[in-house]
C-alpha positions in Angstrom: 39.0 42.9 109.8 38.4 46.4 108.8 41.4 48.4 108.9 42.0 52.3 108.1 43.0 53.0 104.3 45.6 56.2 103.6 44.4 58.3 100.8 46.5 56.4 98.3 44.6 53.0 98.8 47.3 51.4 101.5 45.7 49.4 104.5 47.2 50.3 108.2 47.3 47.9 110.4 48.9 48.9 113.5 50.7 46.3 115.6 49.9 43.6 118.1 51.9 45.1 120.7 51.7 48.0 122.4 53.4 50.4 124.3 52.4 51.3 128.1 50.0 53.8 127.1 48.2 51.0 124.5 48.9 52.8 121.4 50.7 50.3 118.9 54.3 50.3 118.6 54.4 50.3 115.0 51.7 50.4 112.1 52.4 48.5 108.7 51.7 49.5 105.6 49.9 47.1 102.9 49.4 47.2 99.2 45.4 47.2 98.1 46.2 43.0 97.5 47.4 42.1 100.3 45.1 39.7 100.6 45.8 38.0 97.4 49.2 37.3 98.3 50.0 34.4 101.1 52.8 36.0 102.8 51.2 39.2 103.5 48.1 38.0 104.0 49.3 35.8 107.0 51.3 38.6 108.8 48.3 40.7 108.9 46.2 37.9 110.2 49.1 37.3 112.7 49.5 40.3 113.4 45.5 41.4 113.9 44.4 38.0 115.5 47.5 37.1 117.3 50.7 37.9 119.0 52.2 39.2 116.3 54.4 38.0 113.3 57.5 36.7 114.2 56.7 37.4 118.4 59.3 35.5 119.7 61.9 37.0 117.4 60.6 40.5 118.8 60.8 39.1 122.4 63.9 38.4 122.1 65.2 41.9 120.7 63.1 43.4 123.4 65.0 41.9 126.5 68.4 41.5 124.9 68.6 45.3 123.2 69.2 49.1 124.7 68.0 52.0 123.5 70.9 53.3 121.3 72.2 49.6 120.8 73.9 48.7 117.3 72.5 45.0 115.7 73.7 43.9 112.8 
């Protein structure tokens, strides 16, 4: 995957979901090795190939929380 580089060397990789108008919601951030470590490695496959990381988890926040909500 080829993904957009700030000028200080992080990779953006904007999120799997979208909002109505199809931009992404959201757009991590990731150090020049992402790819050597495992964890970060397979959120950005997740997120780029998939549903997202953790999409249930974000489901869930998405039906059950308001705009202005507090979660702790």
């Amino acid at each position: 995957m080829a993904l957009d580089q700030t000028p200080e060397g992080l990779y953006l990789l904007p999120s799997a979901q979208k909002h109505a108008d199809g931009t992404p919601r959201f757009t991590l951030s990731l150090p020049p090795s992402y790819n050597a470590d495992p964890g970060l490695s397979l959120l950005a496959k997740l997120e780029a190939e998939h549903a997202g990381f953790e999409f249930t988890t974000r489901a869930f926040f998405d039906r059950h929380l308001q705009a202005g909500d507090i979660f702790f």
